[in-house]
N, C-alpha and C positions, 0 to 999 in steps of 0.2 A: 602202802605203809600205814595212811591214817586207818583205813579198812581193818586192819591187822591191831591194831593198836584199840580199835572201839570195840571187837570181836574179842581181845582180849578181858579187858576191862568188864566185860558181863559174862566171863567165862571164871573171874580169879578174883575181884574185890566182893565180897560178905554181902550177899542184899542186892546187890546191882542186878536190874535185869535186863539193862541194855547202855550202850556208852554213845554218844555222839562226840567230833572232833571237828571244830573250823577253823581252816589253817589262816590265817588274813595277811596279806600283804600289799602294799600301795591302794589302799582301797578295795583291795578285790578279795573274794572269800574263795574257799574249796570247801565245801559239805561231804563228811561220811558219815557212818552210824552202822553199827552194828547190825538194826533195823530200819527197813522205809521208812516204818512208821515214826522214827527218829529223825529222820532226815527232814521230813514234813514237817513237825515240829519245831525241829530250827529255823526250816525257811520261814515255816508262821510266825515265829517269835520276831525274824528281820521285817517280815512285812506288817505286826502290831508295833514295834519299835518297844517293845518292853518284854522283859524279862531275867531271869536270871544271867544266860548265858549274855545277854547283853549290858549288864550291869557291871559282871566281871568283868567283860571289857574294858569298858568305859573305865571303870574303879580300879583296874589290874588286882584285885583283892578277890579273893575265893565267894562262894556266895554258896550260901545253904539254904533251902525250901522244905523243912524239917513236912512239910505237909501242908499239899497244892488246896486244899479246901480249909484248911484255914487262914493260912499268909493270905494277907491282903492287900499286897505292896503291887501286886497287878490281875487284876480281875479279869481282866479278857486273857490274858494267859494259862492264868489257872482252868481255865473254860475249855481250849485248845485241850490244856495239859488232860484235862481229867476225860478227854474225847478218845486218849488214846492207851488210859487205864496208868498217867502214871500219876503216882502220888506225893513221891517225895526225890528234890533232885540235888546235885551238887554239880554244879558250875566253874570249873579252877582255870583260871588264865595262867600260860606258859609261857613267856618272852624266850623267842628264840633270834636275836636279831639277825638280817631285819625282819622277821618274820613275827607274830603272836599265833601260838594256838590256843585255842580254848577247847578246854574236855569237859564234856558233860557225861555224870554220871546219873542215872535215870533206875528209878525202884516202884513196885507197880504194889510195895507196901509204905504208911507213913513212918516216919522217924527211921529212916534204913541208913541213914549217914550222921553219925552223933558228931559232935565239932571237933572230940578229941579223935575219931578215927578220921574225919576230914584233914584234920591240922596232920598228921600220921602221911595219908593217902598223898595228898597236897606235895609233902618234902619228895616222896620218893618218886612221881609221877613227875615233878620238875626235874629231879637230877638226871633219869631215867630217860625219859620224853627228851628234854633239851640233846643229848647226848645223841639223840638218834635223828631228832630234826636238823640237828648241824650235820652231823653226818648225809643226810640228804642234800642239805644246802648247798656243800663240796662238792657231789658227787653232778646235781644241777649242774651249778659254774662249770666242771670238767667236760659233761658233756655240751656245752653251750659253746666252750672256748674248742673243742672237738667239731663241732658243725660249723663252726668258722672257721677253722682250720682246712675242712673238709670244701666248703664255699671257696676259700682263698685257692687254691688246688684246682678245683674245677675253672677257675675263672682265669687261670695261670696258663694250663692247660689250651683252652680256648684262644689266647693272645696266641700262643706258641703255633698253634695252628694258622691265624691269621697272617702271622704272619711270615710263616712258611709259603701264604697265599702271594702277598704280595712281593717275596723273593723270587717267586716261579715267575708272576708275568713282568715285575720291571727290573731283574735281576739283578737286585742289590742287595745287602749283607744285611744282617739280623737285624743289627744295629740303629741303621737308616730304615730299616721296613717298623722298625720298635715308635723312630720320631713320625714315621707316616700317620703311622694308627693314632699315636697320641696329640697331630698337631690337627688330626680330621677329628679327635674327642673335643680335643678343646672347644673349636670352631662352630663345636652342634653342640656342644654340651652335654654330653653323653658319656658314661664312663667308658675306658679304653675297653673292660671286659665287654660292656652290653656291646660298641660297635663292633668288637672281633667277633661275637657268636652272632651280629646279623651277617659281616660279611665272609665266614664260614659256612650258615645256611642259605646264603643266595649262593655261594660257590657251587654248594652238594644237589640245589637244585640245577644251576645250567650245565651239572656235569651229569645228571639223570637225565635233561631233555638231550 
């Protein structure tokens, strides 16, 4: 989605000739960009610790570089920036809790993002953007609470077998084979699923040999 979204962005806003997008949550970033050469770009800018994309941040306010060789608000950036022909950028943080993205839009002319078309860009890129990153966010959780669901099943499964195991050789009911497994978890500390899939695979191997 971020892919589609920075792809967008240098396909449909005036001037843009490429978009970068990093999605940040609990500390940890995701990098896309329409171009590599974008993508290097952001990571140079985390590892100079200045820049616009990281001022937005920081400020959760839009940031405009009307023109990388004249702004002097970060000199080793502009350095990076003009290595890779771009001249003038705009940087707009997205709150999507709990998530932030930040887009950056990249023009490889000066003055490509005037404040009044940033202020414009800005509204509809938040209601737009947000709408689709939550969207994401849900569909995350669904599949997360889905592989736990899927985990819980397999690990279910596994018990049912176990202790199928120890009905066959001390031939007692589900019931009392259920407090076996679970009074030998307790005792080793080991959860009931992990000890029913070791003594499921020791079963399947002394029923190979």
């Amino acid at each position: 989605m971020l892919r589609g979204l920075t792809t967008a962005l240098a396909a449909g806003v005036p001037g843009c000739s490429g978009g970068s997008a990093e999605h940040w949550r609990d500390q940890r970033v995701l990098v896309s960009g329409s171009h590599s050469e974008l993508i290097m770009l952001v990571e140079g800018e985390h590892d100079l610790g200045e820049g616009p994309g990281i001022d937005a941040r920081r400020t959760g306010g839009r940031v405009v570089v009307t023109d990388v060789l004249t702004d002097g608000r970060w000199p080793r950036y502009a350095a990076l920036a003009t290595r890779w022909s771009v001249r003038s950028v705009l940087a707009l943080p997205i709150k999507v809790p709990p998530a932030l993205l930040v887009v950056g839009l990249y023009s490889v002319r000066a003055g490509a993002f005037s404040p009044m078309a940033a202020h414009a860009l800005a509204e509809m890129l938040t209601e737009q953007v947000g709408v689709a990153m939550a969207n994401m966010s849900d569909f995350e959780d669904v599949r997360t609470d889905a592989a736990q669901l899927q985990e819980a099943l397999a690990g279910r499964a596994v018990i049912d077998q176990a202790k199928g195991i120890i009905m066959q050789t001390s031939g007692c009911t589900a019931e009392a084979a259920f407090e076996e497994l679970r009074r030998i978890s307790q005792h080793h500390q080991v959860k009931v699923a992990d000890l029913a899939r070791l003594l499921v695979e020791e079963h399947q191997r002394k029923s190979r040999r």
